[in-house]
C-alpha positions as CSV (number, residue, x, y, z in Angstrom):
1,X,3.9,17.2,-22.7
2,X,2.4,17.9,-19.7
3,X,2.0,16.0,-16.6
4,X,-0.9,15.5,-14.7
5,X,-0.7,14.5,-11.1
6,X,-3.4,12.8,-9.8
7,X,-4.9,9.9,-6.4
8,X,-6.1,7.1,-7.1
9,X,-8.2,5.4,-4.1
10,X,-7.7,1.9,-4.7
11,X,-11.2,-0.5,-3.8
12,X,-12.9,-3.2,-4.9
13,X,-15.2,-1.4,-7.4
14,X,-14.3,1.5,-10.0
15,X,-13.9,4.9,-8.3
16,X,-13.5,8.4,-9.6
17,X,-10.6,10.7,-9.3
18,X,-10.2,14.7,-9.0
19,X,-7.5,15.9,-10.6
20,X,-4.5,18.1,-9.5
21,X,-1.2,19.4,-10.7
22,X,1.7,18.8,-8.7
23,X,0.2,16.1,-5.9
24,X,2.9,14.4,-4.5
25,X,2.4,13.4,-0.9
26,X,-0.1,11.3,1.2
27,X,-0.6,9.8,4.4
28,X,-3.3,8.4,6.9
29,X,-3.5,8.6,10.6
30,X,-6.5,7.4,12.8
31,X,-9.8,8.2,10.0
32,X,-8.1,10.6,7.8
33,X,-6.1,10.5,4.9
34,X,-4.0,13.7,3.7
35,X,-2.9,14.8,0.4
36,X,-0.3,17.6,-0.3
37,X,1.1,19.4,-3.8
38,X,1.0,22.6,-5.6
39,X,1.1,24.3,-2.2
40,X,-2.1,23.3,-0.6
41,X,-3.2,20.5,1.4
42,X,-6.4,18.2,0.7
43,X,-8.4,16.2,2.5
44,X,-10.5,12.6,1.7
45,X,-14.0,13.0,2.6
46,X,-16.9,10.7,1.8
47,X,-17.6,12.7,-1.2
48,X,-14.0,12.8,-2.5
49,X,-10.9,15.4,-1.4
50,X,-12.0,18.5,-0.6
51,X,-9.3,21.1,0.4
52,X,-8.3,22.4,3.7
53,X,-7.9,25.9,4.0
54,X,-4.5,26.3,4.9
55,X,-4.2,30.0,6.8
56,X,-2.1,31.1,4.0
57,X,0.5,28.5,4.3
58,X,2.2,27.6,1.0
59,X,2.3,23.8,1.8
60,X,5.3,21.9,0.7
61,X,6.0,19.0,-1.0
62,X,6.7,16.2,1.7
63,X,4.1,15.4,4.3
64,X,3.4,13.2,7.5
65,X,0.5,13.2,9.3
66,X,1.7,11.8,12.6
67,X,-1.9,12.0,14.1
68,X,-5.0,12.7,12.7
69,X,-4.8,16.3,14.0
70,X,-1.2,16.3,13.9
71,X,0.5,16.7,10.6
72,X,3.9,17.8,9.4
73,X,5.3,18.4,6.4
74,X,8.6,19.8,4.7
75,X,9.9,20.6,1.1
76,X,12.4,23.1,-0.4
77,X,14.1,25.9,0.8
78,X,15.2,24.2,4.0
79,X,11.5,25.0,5.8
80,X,9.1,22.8,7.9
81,X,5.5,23.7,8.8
82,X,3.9,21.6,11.8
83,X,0.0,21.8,11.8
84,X,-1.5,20.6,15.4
85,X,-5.2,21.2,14.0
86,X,-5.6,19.2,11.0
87,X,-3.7,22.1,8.5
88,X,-5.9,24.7,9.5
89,X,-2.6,26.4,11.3
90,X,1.0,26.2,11.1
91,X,4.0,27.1,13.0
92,X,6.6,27.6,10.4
93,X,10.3,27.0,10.6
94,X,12.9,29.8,9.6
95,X,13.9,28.9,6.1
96,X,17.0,27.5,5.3
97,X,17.5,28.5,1.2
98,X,19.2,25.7,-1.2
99,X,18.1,23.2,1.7
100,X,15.7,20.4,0.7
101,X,13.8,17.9,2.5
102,X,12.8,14.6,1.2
103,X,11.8,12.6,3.8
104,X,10.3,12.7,7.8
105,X,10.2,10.6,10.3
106,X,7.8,11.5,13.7
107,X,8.8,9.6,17.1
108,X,7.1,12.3,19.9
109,X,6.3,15.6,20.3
110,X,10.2,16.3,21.3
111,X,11.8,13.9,18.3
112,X,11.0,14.7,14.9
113,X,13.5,13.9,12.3
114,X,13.6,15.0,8.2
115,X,16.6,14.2,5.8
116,X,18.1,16.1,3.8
117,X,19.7,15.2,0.1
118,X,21.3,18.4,-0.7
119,X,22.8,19.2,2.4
120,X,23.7,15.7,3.3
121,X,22.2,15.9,7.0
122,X,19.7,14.8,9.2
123,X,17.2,17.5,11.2
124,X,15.9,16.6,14.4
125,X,13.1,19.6,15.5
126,X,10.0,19.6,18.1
127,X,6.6,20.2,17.7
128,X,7.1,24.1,18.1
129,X,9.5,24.0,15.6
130,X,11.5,26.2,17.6
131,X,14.5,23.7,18.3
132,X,17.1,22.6,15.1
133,X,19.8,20.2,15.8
134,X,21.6,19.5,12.4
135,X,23.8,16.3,11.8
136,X,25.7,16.1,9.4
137,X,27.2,13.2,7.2
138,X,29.1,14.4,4.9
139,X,31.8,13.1,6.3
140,X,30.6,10.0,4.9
141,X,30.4,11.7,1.6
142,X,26.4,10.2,1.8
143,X,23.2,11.9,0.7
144,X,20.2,10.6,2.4
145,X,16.9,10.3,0.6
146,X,14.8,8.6,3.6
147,X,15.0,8.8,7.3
148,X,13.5,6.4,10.0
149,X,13.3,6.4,13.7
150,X,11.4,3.9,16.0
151,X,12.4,5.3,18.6
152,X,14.0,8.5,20.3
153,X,17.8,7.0,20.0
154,X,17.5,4.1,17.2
155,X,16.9,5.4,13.6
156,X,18.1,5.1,9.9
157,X,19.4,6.5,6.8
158,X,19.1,5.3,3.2
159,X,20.4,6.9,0.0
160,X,24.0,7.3,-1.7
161,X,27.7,7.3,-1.0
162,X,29.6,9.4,-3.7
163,X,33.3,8.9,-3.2
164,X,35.6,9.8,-6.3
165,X,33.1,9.1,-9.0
166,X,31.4,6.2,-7.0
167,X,27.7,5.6,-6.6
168,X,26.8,3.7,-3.7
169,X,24.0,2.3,-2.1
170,X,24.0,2.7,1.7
171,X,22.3,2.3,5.1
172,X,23.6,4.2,7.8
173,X,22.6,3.0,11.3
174,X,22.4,5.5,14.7
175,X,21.6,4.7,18.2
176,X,22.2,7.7,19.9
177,X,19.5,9.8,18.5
178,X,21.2,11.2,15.6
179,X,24.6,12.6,17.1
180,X,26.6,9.5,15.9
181,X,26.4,7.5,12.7
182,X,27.5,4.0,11.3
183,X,27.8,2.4,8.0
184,X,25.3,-0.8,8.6
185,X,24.4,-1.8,5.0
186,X,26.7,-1.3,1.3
187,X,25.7,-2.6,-1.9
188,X,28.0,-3.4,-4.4
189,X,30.0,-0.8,-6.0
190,X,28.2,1.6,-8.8
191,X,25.0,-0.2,-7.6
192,X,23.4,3.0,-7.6
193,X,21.4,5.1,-4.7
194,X,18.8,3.4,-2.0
195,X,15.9,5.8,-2.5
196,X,13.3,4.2,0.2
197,X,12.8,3.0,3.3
198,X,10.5,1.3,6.0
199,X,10.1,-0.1,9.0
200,X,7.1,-2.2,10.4
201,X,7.8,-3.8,13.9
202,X,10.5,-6.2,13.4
203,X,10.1,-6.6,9.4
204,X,11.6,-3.7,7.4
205,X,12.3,-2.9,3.5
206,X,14.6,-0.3,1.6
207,X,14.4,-0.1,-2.1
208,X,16.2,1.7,-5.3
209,X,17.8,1.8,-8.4
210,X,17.9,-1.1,-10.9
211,X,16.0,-3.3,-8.5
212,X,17.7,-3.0,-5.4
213,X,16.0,-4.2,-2.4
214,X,17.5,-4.8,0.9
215,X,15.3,-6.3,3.7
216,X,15.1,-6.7,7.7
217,X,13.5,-9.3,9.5
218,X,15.3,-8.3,13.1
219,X,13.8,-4.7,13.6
220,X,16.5,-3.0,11.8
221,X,19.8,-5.2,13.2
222,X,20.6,-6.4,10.3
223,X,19.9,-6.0,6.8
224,X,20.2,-8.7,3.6
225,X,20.2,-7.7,-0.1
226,X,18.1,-10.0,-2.1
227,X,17.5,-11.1,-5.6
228,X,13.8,-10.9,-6.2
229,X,12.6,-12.6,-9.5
230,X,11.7,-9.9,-12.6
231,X,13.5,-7.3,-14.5
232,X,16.8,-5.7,-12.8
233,X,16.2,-2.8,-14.2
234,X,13.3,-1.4,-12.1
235,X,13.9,1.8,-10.1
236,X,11.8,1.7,-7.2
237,X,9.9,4.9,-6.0
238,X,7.2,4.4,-3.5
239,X,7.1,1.6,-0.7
240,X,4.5,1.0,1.6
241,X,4.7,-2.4,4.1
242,X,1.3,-3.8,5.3
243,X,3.0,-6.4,7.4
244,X,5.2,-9.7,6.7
245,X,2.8,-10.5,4.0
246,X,1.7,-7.9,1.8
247,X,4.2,-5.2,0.6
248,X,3.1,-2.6,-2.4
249,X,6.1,-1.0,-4.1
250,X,6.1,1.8,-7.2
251,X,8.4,2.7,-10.0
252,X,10.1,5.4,-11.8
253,X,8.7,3.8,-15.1
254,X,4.8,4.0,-13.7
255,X,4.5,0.1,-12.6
256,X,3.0,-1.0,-9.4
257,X,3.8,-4.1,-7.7
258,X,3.0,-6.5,-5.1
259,X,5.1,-9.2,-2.8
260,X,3.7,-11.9,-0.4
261,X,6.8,-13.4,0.3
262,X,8.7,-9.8,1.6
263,X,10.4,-9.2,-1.2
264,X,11.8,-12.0,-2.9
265,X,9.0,-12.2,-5.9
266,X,6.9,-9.3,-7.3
267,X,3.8,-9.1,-9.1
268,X,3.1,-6.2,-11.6
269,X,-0.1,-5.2,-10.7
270,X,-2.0,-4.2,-14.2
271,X,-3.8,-0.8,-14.6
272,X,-5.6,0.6,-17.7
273,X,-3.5,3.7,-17.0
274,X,-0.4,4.6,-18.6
275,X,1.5,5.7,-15.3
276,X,4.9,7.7,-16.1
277,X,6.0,7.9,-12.1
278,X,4.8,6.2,-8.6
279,X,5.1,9.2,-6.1
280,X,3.6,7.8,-3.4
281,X,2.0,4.7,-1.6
282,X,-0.2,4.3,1.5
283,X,-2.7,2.7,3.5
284,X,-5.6,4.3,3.8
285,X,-8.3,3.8,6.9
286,X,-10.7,1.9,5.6
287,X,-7.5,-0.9,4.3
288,X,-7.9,-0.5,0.7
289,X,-4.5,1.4,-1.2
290,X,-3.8,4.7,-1.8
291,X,-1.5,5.5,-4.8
292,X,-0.5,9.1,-5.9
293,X,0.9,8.8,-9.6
294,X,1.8,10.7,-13.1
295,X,0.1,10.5,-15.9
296,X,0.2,12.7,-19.0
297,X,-2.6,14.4,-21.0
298,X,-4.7,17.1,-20.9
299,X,-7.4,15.8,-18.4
300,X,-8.1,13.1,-15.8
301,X,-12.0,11.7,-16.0
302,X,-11.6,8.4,-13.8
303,X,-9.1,6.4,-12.0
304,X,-9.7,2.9,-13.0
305,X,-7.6,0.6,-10.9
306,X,-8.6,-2.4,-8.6
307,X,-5.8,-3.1,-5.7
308,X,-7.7,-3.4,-2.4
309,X,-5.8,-6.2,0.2
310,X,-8.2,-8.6,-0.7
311,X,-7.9,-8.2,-4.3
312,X,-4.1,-9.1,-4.0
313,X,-3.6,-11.4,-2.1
314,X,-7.2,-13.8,-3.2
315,X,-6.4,-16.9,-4.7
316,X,-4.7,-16.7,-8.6
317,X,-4.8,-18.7,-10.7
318,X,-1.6,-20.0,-12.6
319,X,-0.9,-19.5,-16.5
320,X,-0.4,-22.8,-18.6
321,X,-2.3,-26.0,-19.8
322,X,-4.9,-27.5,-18.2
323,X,-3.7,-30.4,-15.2
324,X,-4.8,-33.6,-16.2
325,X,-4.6,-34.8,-12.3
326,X,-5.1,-33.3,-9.2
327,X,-1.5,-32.7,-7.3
328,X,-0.5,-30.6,-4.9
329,X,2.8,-29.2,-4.8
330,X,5.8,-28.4,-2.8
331,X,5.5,-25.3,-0.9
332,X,8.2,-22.7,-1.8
333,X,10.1,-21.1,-0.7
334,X,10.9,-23.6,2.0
335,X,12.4,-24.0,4.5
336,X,10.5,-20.4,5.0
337,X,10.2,-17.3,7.5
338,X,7.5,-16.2,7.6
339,X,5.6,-16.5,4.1
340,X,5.3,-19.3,1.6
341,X,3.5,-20.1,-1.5
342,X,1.6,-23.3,-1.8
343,X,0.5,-24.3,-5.8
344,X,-2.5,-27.2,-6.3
345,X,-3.4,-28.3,-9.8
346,X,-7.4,-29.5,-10.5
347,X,-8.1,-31.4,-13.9
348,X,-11.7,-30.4,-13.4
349,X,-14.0,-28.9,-11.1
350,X,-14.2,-29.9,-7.7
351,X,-15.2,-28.8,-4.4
352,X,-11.7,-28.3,-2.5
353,X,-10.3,-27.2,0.7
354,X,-6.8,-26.9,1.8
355,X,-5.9,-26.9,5.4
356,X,-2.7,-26.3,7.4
357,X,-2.2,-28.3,10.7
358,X,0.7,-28.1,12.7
359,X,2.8,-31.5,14.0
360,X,0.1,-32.9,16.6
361,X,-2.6,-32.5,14.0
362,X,-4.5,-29.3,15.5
363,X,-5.7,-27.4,12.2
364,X,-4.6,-23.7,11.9
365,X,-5.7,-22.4,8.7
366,X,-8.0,-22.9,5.8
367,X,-6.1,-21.5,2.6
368,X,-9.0,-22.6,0.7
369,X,-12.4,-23.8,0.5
370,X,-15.3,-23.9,-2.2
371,X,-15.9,-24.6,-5.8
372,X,-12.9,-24.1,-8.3
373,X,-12.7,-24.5,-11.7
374,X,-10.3,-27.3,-13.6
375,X,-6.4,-25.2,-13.2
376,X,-3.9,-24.5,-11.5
377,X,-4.1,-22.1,-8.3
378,X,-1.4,-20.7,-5.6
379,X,-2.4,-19.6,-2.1
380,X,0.2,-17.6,0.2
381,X,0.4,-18.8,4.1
382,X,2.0,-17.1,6.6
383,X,2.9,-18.4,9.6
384,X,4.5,-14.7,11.5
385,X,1.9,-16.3,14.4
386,X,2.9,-19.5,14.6
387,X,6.2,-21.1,16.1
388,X,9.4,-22.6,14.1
389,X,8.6,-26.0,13.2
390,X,7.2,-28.7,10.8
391,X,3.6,-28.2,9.0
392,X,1.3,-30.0,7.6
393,X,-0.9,-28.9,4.4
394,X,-3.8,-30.9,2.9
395,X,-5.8,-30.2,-0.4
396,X,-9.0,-32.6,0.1
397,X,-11.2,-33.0,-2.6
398,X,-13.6,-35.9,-4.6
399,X,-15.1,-38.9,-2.2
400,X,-12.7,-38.3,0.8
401,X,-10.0,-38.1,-1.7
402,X,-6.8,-36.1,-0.2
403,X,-2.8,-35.1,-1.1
404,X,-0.8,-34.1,2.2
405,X,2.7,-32.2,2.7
406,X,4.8,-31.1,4.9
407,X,6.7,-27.6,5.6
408,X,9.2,-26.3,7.7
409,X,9.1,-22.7,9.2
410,X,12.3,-21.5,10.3
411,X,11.9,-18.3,12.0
């Protein structure tokens, strides 16, 4: 069987793909978006990806453009390439042989930082590439699989603690740029390896074998393990945050998903594409999804998937009979922080809005307004711009006809 590696650029409408062998990387900075695999580097143009040529460079597997200009990207044999004109030249690191890189995180020109698995270190180099400070944690007996740094001092590492037949989940926390290390997060023991991470401001997400996910809200301070509703046996692959409300999240098994409320619930996001892997997930310019994924067969003709932002988080409506009264129910989860979900029920058609309003009676958001159809429908709000307190949600609908609740927002 082969398999065929190939982007799909999510929209609104059907778009086509190109296909490629070996794609695994991607990632947007100011109006570009970058691919990498099979040793060269693409980029997306109005009339599709069209390849950069490279000087020669033999581009690796794992890449970051930190700028639109400025991209950097790492892979096997212990080597880094840093490109400071869009991937038409690159410095190139000395190799390092049996070393690879999985992940990199960019701070400044004088602090960037790639992990590697099977040397159990972090690198922290420059934009030269000249300078190579190595820290090492096998001490902790831990193999990282993604790095983070907000900053030049504060950054972390996910992946797996191995002691004596073990296999651990871990986070390991630094504040001094890399030279010291702490355990900050452990799952449960033989809960398998922590394969992802993110950070977004103060809201943050790791994610990994059989459905681990493991969440911030405090900019990295602390991190809680949560159970979010679906199968435990999802291995999760690809992760990319849009903010508090909208997180997009791949699988080993081929499945995308989708989570308004950070985490605790996922929605399987249906393709007409048999996906076997999730490489790779990010935001592209324009706001609509990029995905890089597997598939196998002997060619690729179209890529067939619908996940721009509006197309997840519109209105859905609910599986199940038809109402036979309008009712609108308790928002959950609630108390909340920052996101909740909000369910109304419509025995027939009716023009409808729902409205939030906070304690005084000063209206902050419409959820919905217009013409639906006799079901059942749930609405996401999220309150990450509004203060701790107690809110007020109305669905109005018939001759002045209305249903009114209150929330609480615990921040």
């Amino acid at each position: 069987m082969r398999t065929i590696y190939f982007v799909l650029l999510c929209s609104l409408s059907f778009i086509h793909a190109q296909q490629f062998f070996g794609l695994n990387s991607i990632s947007s900075a100011g109006n570009t978006t970058y691919f990498s695999g099979d040793g060269k580097l693409w980029k997306k143009t109005d009339s599709g990806l069209q390849e950069v040529t490279s000087g020669g460079t033999t581009i690796q597997w794992r890449l970051l453009a930190a700028t639109e200009n400025l991209l950097i990207n790492a892979g096997y044999n212990g080597e880094y390439q840093i490109s400071t004109n869009g991937g038409q030249n690159w410095n190139v690191s000395i190799p390092e042989p049996g070393v690879r890189y999985t992940s990199i995180s960019y701070v400044d020109t004088s602090a960037i930082y790639l992990s590697s698995v099977t040397h159990q270190k972090v690198v922290k180099t420059n934009l030269s590439g000249t300078v190579r400070n190595s820290f090492m944690l096998n001490s902790f007996n831990f193999y990282p699989y993604s790095v983070y740094f907000k900053n030049a001092d504060s950054g972390w590492v996910c992946g797996d603690y191995q002691p004596g037949g073990l296999n651990e989940g871990r986070i390991l926390r630094t504040v001094d740029g890399g030279m010291n290390w702490q355990v900050q997060y452990t799952t449960a023991n033989n809960s398998n390896q922590i394969n992802i991470m993110q950070l977004k401001g103060s809201f943050g997400m790791a994610l990994g074998e059989n459905d681990i996910v493991i969440t911030t809200t405090d900019g990295g301070a602390s991190w809680i393990r949560i159970s979010p509703e679906g199968p435990s046996s999802r291995d999760w692959t690809a992760l990319c945050i849009l903010d508090s409300s909208l997180v997009v999240a791949g699988t080993e098994e081929g499945n995308i998903f989708y989570s308004i409320d950070f985490g605790e619930s996922w929605i399987q996001k249906a393709t007409n594409r048999n996906f076997l892997y999730i490489e790779a997930i990010d935001m592209l310019p324009n706001g609509s999804i990029g995905i890089i994924g597997s598939v196998s067969g002997s060619s690729i003709n179209e890529a067939f998937l619908e996940i721009s932002r509006d197309a997840i988080t519109e209105i859905h409506e609910s599986s199940g009979n038809l109402p036979i009264e309008f009712s609108l129910s308790q928002n959950y989860p609630n108390p909340f922080n920052p996101v909740t979900e909000i369910e109304f029920a419509l025995p027939e058609q009716s023009d409808i809005t729902l409205k939030v309003y906070d304690i005084l009676g000063k209206e902050i958001a419409t959820l919905a307004s217009g013409s639906y159809s006799a079901g059942r429908y749930t609405v996401p709000f999220d309150g990450s711009n509004h203060a701790s307190g107690v809110y007020i949600y109305k669905l109005s609908y018939g001759k002045g006809q209305s249903i009114t609740r209150k929330m609480t927002m615990l921040k």
